[in-house]
Chimera marker file (.cmm) of the C-alpha trace (Angstrom):
<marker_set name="trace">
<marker id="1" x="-64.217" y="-85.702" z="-35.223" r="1" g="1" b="0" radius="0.5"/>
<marker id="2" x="-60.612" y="-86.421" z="-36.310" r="1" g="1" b="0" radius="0.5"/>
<marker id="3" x="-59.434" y="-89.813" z="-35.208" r="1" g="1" b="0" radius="0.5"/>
<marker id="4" x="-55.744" y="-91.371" z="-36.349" r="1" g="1" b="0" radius="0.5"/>
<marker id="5" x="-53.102" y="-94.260" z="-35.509" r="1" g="1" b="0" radius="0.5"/>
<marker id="6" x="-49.719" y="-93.017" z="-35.096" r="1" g="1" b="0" radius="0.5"/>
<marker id="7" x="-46.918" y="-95.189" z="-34.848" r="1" g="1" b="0" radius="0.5"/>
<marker id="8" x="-44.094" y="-94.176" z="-34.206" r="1" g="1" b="0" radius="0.5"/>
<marker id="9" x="-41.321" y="-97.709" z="-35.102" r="1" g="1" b="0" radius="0.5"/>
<marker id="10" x="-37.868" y="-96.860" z="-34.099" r="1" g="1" b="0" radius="0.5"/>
<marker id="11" x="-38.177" y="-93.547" z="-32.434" r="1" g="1" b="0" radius="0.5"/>
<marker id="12" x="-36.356" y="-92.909" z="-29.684" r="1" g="1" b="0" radius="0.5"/>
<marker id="13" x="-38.244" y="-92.539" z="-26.701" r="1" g="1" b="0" radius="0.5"/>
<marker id="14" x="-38.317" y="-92.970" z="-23.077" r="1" g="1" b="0" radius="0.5"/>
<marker id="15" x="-41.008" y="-93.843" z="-20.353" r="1" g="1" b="0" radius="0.5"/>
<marker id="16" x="-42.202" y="-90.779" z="-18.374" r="1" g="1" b="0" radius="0.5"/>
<marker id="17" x="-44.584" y="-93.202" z="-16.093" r="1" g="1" b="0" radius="0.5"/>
<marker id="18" x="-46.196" y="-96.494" z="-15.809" r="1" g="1" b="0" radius="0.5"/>
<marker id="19" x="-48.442" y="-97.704" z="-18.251" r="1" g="1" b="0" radius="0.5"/>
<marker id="20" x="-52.166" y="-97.229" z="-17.789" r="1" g="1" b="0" radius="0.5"/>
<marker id="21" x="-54.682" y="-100.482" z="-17.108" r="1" g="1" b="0" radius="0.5"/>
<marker id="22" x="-55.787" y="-100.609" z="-20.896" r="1" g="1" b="0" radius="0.5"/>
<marker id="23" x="-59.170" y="-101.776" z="-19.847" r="1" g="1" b="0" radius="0.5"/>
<marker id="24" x="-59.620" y="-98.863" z="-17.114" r="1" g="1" b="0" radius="0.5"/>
<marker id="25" x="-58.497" y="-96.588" z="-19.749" r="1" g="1" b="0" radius="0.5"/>
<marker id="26" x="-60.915" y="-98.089" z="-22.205" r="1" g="1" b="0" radius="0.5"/>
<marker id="27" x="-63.741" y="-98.003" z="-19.869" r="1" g="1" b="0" radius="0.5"/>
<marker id="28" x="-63.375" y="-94.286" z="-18.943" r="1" g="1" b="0" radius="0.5"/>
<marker id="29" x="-63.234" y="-93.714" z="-22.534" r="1" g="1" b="0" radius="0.5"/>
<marker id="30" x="-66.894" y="-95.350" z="-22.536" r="1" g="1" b="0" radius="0.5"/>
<marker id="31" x="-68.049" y="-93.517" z="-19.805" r="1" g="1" b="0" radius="0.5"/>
<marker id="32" x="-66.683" y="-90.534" z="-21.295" r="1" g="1" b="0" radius="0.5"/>
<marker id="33" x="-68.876" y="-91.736" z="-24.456" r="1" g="1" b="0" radius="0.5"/>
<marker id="34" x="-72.008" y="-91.957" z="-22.437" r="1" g="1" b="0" radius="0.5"/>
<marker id="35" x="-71.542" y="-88.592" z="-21.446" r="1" g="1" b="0" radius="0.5"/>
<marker id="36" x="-71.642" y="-86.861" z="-24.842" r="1" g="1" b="0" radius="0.5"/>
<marker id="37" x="-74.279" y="-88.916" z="-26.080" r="1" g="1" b="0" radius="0.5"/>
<marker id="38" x="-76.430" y="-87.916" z="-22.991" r="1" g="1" b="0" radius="0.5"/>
<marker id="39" x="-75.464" y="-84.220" z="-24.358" r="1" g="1" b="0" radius="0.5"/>
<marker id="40" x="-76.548" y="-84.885" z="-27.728" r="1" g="1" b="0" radius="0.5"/>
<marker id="41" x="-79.943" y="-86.254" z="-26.270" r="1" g="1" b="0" radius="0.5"/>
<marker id="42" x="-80.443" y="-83.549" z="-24.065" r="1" g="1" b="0" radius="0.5"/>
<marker id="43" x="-79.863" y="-81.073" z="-26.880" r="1" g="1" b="0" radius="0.5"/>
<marker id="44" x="-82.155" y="-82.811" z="-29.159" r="1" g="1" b="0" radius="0.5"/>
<marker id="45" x="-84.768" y="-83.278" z="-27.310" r="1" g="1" b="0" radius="0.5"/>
<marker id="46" x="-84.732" y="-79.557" z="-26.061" r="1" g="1" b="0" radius="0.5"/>
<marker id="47" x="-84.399" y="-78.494" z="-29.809" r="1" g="1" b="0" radius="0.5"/>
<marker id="48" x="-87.875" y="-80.397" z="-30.803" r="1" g="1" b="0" radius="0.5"/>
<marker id="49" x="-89.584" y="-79.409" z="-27.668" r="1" g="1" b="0" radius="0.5"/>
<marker id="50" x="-89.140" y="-75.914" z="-28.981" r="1" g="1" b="0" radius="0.5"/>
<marker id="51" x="-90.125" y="-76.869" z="-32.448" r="1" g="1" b="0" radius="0.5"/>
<marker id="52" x="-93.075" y="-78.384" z="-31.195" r="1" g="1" b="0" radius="0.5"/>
<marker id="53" x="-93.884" y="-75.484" z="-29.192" r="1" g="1" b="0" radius="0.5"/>
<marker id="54" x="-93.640" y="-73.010" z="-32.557" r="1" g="1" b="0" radius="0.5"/>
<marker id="55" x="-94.796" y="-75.318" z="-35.881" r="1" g="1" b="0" radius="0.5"/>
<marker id="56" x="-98.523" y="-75.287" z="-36.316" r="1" g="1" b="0" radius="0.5"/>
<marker id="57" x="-100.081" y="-76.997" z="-38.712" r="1" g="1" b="0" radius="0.5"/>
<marker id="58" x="-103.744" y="-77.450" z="-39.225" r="1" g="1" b="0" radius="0.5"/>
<marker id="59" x="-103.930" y="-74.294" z="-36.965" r="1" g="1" b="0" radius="0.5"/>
<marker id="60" x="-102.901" y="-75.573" z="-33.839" r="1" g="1" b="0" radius="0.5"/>
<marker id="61" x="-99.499" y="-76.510" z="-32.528" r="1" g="1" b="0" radius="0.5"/>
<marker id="62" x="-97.784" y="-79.889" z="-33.048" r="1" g="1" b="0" radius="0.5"/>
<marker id="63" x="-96.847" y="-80.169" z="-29.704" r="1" g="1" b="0" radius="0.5"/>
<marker id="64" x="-100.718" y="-80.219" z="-28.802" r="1" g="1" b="0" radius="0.5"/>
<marker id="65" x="-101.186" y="-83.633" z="-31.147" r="1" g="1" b="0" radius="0.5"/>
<marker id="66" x="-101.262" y="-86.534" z="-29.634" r="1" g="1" b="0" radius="0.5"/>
<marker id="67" x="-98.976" y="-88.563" z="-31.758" r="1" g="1" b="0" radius="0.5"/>
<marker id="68" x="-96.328" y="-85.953" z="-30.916" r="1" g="1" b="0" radius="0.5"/>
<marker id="69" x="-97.022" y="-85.319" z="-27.161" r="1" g="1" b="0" radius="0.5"/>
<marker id="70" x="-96.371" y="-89.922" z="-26.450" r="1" g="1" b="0" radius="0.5"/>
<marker id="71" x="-93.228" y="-89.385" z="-28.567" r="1" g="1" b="0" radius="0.5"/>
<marker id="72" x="-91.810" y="-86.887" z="-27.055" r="1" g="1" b="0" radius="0.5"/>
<marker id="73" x="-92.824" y="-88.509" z="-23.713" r="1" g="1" b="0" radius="0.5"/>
<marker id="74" x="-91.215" y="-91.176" z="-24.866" r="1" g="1" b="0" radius="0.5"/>
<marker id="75" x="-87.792" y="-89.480" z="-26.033" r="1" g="1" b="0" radius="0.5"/>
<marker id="76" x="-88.098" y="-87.648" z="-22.378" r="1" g="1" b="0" radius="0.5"/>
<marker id="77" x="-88.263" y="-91.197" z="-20.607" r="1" g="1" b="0" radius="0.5"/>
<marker id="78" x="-85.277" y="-92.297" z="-22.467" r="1" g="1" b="0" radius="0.5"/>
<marker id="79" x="-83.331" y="-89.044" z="-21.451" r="1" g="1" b="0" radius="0.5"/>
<marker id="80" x="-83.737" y="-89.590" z="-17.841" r="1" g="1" b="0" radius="0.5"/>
<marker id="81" x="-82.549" y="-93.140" z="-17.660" r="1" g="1" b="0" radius="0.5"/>
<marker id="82" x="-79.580" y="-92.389" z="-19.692" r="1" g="1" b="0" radius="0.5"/>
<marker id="83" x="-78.863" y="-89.836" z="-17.565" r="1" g="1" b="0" radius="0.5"/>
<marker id="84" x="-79.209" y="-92.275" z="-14.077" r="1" g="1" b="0" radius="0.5"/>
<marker id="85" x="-76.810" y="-94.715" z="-15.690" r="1" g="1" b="0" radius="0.5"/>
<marker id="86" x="-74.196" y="-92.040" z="-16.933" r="1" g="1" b="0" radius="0.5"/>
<marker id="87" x="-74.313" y="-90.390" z="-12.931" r="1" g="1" b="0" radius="0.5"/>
<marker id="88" x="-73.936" y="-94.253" z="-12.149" r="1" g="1" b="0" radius="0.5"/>
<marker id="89" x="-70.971" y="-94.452" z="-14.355" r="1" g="1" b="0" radius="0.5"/>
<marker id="90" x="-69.091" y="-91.394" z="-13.575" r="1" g="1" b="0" radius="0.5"/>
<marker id="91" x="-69.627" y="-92.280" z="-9.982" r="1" g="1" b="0" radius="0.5"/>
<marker id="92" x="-67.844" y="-95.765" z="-10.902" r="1" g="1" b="0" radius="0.5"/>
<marker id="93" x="-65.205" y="-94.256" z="-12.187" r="1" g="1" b="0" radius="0.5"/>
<marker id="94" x="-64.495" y="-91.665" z="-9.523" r="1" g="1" b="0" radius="0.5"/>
<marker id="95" x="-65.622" y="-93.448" z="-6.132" r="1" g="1" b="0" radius="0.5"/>
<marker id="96" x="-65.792" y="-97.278" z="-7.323" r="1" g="1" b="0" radius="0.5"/>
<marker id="97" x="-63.502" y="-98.685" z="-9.386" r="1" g="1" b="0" radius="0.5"/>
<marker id="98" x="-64.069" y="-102.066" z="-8.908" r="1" g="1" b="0" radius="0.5"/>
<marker id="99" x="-68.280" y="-101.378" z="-10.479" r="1" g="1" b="0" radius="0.5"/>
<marker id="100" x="-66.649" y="-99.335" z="-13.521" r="1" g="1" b="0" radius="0.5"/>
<marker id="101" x="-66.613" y="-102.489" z="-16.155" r="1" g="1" b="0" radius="0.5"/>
<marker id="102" x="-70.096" y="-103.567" z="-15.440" r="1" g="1" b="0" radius="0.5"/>
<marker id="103" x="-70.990" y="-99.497" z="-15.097" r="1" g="1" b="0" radius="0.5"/>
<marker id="104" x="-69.478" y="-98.547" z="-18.430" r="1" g="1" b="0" radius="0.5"/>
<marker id="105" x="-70.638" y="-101.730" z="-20.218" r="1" g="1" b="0" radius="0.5"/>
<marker id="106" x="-73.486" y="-100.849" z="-19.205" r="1" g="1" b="0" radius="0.5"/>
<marker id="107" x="-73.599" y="-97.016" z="-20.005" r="1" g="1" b="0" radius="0.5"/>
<marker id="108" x="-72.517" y="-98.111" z="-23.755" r="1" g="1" b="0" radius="0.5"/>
<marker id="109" x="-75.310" y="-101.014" z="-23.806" r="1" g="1" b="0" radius="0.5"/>
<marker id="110" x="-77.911" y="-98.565" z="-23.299" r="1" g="1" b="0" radius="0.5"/>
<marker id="111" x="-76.816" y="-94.949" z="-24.267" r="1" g="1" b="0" radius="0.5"/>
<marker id="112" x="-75.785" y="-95.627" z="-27.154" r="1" g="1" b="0" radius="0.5"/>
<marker id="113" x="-78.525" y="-96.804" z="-28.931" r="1" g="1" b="0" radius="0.5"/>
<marker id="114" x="-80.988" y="-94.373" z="-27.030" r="1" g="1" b="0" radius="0.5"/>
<marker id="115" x="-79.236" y="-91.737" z="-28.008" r="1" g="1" b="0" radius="0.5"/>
<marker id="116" x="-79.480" y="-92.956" z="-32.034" r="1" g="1" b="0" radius="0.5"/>
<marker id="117" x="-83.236" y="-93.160" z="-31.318" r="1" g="1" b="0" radius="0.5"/>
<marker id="118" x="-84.100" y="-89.404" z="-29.569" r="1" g="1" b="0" radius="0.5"/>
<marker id="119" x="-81.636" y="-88.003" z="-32.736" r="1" g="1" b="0" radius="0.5"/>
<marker id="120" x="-84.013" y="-90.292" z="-35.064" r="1" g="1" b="0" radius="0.5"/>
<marker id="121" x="-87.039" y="-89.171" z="-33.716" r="1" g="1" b="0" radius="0.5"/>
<marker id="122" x="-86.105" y="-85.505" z="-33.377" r="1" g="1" b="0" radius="0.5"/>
<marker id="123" x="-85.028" y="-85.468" z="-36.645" r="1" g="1" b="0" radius="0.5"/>
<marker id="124" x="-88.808" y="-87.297" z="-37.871" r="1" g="1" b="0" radius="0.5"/>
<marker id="125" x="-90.548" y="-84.897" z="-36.132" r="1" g="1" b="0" radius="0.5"/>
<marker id="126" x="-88.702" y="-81.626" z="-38.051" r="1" g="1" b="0" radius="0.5"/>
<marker id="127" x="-90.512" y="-83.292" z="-40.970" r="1" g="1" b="0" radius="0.5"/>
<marker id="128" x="-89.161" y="-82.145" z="-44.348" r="1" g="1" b="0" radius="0.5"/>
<marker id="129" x="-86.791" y="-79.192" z="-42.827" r="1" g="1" b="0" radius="0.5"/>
<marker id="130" x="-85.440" y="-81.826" z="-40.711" r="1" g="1" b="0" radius="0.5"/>
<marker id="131" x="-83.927" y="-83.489" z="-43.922" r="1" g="1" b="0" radius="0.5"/>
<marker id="132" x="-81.666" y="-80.971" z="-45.090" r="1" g="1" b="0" radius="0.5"/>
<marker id="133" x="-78.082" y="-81.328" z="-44.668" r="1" g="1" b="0" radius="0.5"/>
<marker id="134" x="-78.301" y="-77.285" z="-43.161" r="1" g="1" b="0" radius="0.5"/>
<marker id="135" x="-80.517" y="-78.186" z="-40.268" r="1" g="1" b="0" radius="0.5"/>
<marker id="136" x="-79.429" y="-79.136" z="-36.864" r="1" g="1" b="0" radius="0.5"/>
<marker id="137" x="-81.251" y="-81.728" z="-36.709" r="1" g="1" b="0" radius="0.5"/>
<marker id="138" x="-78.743" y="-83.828" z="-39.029" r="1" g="1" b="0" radius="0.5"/>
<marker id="139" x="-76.019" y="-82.879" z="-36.919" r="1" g="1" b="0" radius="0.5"/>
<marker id="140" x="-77.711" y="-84.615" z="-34.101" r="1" g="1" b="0" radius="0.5"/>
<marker id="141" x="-77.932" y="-87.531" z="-35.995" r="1" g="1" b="0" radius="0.5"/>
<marker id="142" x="-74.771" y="-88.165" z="-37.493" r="1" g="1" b="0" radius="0.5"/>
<marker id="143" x="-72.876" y="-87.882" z="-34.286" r="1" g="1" b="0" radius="0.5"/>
<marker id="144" x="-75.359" y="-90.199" z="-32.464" r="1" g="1" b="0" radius="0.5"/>
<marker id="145" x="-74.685" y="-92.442" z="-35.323" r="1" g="1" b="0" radius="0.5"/>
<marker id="146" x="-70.959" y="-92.219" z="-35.148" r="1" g="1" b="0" radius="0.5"/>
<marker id="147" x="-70.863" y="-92.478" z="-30.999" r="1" g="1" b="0" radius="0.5"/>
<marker id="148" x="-73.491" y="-95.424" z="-31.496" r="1" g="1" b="0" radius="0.5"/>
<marker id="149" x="-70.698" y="-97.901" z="-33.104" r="1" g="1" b="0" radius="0.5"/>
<marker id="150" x="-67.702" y="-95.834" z="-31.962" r="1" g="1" b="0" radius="0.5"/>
<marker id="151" x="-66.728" y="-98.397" z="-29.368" r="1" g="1" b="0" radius="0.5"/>
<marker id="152" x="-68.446" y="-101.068" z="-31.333" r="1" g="1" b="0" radius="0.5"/>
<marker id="153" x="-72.061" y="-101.899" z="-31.674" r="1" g="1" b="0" radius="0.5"/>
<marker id="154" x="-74.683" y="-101.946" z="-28.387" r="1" g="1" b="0" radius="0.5"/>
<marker id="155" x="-74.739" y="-106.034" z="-28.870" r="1" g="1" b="0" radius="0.5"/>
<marker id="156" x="-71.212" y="-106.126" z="-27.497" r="1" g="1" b="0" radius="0.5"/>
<marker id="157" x="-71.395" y="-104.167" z="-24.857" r="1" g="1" b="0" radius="0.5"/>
<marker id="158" x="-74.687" y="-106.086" z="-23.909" r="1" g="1" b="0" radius="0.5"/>
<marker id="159" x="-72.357" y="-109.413" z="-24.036" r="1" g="1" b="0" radius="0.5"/>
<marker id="160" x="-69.738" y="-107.938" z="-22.068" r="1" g="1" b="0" radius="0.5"/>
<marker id="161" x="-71.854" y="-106.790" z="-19.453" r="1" g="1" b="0" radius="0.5"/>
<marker id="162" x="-73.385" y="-110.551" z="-19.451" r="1" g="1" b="0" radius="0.5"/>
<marker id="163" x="-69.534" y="-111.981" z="-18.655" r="1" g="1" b="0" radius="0.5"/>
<marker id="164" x="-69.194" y="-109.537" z="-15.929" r="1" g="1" b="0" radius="0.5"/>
<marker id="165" x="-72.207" y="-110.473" z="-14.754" r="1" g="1" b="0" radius="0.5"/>
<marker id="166" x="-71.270" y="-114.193" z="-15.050" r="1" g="1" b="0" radius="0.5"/>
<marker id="167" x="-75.222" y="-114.470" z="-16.876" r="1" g="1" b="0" radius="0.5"/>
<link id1="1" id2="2" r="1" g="1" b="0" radius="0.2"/>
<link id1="2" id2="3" r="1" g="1" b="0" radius="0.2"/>
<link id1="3" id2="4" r="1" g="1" b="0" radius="0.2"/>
<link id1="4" id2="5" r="1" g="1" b="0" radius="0.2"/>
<link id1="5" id2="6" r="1" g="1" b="0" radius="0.2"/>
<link id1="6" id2="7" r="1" g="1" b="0" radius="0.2"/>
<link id1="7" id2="8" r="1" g="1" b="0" radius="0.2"/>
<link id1="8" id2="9" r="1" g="1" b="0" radius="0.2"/>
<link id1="9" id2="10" r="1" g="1" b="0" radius="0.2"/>
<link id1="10" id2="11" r="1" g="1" b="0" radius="0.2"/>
<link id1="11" id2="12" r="1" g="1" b="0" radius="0.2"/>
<link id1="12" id2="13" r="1" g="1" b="0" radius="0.2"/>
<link id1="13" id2="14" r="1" g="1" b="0" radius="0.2"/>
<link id1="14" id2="15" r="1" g="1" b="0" radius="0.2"/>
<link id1="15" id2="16" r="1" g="1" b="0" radius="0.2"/>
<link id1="16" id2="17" r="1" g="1" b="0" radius="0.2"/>
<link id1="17" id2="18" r="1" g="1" b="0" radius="0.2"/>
<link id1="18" id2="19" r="1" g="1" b="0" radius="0.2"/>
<link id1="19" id2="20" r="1" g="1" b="0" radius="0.2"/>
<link id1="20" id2="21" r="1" g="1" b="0" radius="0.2"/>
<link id1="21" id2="22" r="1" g="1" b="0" radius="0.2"/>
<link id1="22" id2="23" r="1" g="1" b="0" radius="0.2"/>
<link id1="23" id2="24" r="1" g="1" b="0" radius="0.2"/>
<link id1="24" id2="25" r="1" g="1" b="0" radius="0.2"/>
<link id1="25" id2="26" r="1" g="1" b="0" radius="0.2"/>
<link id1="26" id2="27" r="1" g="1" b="0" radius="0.2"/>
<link id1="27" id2="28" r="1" g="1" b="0" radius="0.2"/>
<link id1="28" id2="29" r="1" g="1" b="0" radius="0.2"/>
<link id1="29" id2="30" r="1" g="1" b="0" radius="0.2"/>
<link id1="30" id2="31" r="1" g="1" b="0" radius="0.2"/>
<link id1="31" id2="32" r="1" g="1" b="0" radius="0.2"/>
<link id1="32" id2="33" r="1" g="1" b="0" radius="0.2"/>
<link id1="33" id2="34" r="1" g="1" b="0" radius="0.2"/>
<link id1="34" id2="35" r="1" g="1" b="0" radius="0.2"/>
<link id1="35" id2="36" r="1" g="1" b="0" radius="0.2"/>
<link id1="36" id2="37" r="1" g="1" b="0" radius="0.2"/>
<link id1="37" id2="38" r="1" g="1" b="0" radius="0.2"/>
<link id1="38" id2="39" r="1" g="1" b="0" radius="0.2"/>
<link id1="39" id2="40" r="1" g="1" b="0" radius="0.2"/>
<link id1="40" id2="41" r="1" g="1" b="0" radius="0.2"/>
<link id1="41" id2="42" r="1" g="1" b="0" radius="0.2"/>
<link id1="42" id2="43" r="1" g="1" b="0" radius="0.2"/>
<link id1="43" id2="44" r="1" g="1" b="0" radius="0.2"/>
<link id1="44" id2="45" r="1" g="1" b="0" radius="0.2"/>
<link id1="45" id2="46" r="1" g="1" b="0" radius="0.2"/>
<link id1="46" id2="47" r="1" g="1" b="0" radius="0.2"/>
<link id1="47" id2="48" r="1" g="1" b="0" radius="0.2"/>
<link id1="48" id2="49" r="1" g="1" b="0" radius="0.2"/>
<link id1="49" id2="50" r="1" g="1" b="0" radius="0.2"/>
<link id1="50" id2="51" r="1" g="1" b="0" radius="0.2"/>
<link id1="51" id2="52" r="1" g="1" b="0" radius="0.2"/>
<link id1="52" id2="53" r="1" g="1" b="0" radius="0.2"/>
<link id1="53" id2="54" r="1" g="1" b="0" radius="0.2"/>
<link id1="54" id2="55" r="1" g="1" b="0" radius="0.2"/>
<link id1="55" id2="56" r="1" g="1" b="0" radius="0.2"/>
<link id1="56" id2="57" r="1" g="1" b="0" radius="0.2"/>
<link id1="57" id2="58" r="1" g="1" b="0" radius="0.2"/>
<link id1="58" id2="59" r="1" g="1" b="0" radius="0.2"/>
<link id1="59" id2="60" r="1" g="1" b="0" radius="0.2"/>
<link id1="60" id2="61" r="1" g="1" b="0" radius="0.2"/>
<link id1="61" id2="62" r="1" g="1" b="0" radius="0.2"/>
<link id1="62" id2="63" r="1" g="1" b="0" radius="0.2"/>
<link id1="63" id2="64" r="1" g="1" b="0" radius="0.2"/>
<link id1="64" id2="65" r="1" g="1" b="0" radius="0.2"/>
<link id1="65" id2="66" r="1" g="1" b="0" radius="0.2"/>
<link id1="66" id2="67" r="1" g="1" b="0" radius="0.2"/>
<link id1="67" id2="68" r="1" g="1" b="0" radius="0.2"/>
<link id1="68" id2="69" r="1" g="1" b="0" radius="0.2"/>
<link id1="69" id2="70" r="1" g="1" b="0" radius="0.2"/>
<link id1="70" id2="71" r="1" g="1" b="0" radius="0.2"/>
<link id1="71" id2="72" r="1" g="1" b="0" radius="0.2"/>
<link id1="72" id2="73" r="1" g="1" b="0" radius="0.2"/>
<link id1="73" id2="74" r="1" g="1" b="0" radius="0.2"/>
<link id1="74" id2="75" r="1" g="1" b="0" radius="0.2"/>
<link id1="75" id2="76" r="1" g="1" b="0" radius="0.2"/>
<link id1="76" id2="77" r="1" g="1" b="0" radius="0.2"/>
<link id1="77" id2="78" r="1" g="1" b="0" radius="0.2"/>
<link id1="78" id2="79" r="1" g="1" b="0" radius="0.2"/>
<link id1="79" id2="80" r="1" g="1" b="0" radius="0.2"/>
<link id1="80" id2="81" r="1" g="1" b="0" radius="0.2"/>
<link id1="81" id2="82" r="1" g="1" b="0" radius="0.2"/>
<link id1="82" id2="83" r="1" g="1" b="0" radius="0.2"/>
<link id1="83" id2="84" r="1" g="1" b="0" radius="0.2"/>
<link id1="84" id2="85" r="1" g="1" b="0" radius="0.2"/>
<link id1="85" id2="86" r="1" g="1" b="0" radius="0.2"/>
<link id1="86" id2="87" r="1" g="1" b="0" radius="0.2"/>
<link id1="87" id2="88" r="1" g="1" b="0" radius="0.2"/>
<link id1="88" id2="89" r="1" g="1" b="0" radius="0.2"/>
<link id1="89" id2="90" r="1" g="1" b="0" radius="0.2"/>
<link id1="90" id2="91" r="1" g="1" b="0" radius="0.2"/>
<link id1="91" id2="92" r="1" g="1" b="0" radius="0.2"/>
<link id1="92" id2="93" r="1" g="1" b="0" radius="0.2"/>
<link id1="93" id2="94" r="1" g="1" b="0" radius="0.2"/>
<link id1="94" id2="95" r="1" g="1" b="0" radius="0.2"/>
<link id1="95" id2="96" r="1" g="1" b="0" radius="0.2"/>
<link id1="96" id2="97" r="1" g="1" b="0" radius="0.2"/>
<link id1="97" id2="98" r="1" g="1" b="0" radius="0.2"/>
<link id1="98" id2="99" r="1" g="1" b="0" radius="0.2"/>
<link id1="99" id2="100" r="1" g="1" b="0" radius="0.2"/>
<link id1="100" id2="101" r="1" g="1" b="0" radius="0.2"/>
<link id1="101" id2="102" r="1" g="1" b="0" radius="0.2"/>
<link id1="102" id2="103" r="1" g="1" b="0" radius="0.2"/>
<link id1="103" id2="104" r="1" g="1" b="0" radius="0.2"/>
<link id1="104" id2="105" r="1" g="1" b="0" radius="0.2"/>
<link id1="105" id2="106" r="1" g="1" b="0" radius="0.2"/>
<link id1="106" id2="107" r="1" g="1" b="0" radius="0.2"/>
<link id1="107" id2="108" r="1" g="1" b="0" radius="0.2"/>
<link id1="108" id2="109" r="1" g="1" b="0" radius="0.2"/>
<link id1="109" id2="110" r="1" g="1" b="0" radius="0.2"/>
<link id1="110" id2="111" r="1" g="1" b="0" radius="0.2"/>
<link id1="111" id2="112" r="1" g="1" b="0" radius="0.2"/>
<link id1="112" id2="113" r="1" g="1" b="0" radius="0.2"/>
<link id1="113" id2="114" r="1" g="1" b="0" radius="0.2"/>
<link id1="114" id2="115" r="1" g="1" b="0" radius="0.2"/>
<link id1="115" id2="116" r="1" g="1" b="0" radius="0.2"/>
<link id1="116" id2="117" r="1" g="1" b="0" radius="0.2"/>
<link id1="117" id2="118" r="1" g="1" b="0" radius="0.2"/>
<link id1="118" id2="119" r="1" g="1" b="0" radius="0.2"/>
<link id1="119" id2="120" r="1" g="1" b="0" radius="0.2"/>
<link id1="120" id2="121" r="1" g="1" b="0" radius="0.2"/>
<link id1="121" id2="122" r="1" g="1" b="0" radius="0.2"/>
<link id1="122" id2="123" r="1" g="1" b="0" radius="0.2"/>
<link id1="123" id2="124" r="1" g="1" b="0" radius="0.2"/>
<link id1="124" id2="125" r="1" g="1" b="0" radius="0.2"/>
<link id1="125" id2="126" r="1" g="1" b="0" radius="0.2"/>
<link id1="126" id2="127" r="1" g="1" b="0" radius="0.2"/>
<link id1="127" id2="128" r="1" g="1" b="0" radius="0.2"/>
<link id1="128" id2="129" r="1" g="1" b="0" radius="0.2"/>
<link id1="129" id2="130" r="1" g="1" b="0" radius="0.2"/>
<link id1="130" id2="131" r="1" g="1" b="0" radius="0.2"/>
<link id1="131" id2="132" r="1" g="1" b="0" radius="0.2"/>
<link id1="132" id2="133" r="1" g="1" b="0" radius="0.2"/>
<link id1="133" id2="134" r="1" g="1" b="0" radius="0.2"/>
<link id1="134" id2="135" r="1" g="1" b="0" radius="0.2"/>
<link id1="135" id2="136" r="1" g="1" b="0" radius="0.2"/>
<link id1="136" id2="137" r="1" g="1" b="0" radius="0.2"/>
<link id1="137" id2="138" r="1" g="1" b="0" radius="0.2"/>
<link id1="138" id2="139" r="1" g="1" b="0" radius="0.2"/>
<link id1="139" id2="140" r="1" g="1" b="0" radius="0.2"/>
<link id1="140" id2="141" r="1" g="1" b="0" radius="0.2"/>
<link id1="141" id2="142" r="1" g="1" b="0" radius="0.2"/>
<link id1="142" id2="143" r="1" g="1" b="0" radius="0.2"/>
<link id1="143" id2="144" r="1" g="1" b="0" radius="0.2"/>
<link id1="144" id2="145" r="1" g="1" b="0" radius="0.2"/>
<link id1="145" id2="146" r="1" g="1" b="0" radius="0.2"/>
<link id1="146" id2="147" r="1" g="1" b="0" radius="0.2"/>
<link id1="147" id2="148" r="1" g="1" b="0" radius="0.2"/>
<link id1="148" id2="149" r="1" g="1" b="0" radius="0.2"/>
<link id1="149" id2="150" r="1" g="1" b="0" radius="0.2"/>
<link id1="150" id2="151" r="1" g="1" b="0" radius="0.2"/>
<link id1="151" id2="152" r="1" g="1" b="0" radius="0.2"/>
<link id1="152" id2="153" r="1" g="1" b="0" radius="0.2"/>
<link id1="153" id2="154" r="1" g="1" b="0" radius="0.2"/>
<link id1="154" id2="155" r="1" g="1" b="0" radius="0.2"/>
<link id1="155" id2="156" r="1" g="1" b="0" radius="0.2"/>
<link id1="156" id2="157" r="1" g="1" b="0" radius="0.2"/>
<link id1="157" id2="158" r="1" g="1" b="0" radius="0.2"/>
<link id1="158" id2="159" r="1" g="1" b="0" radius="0.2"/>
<link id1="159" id2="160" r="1" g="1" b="0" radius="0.2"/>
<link id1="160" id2="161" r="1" g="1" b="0" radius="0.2"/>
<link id1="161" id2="162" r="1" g="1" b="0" radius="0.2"/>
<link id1="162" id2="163" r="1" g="1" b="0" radius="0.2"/>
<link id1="163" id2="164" r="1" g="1" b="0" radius="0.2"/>
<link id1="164" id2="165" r="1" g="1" b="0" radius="0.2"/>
<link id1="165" id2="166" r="1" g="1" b="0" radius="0.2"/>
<link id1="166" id2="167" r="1" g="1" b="0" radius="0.2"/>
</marker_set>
């Protein structure tokens, strides 16, 4: 994912409309955020399902072990109440603008760091092919990683959405 400052000092330039509210603009970015990380979830946890569904070991599938079937419970728990505070979000900042700080705060308190921990997990539960820098499974990772601390770090959000909650 590129990202880069320009700047562009003593260019000539001219105002082609009123500024956007930085902090409306910042919050959309988060729900925005949310939104791909609740991808990246979703595409995980289908990806291991499948996996688990194939791999046997032992002669029997992996998805039939215990320790496997609670973790992917688990990741699937996770999944759907990203996906209830993203909806909540993107409703916020469509429909209610006046809930969109405490909804994207929110969104970025949570996603985030739920979707770092169904990448982790999927990528535990490839075992050894999981590893490699070829498989999937690292892709997941990385960019769950990099949208995890992206907008800064799950404890900030969790303090902003304290303020705007006056707790």
């Amino acid at each position: 994912r590129g990202q880069a400052r320009v700047e562009l000092t003593a260019a000539a330039a001219r105002v082609l409309g009123p500024l956007p509210d930085a902090a409306g603009v910042a919050d959309r970015l988060a729900v925005a955020l949310a939104a791909e990380q609740l991808g990246v979830m979703r595409a995980a946890l289908d990806a291991i399902v499948a996996y688990a569904k194939a791999r046997v070991a032992f002669g029997r599938y992996i998805g039939s072990y215990q320790g496997v079937k609670h973790k992917l419970a688990d990741m699937h728990g996770k999944l759907e109440q990203a996906e209830s505070i993203v909806r909540y979000a993107a409703w916020a900042a469509d429909e209610s603008p006046g809930e969109l700080p405490e909804a994207a705060a929110l969104a970025q308190a949570y996603v985030g760091r739920a979707c770092f921990e169904v990448a982790r997990d999927h990528l535990l539960l490839h075992g050894g092919i999981g590893y490699t820098w070829e498989h999937d499974a690292h892709l997941y990772y990385k960019r769950a990683k990099t949208d995890e601390v992206l907008l800064g770090p799950p404890r900030e959000h969790r303090a902003r959405l304290a303020r705007l909650l006056e707790l």
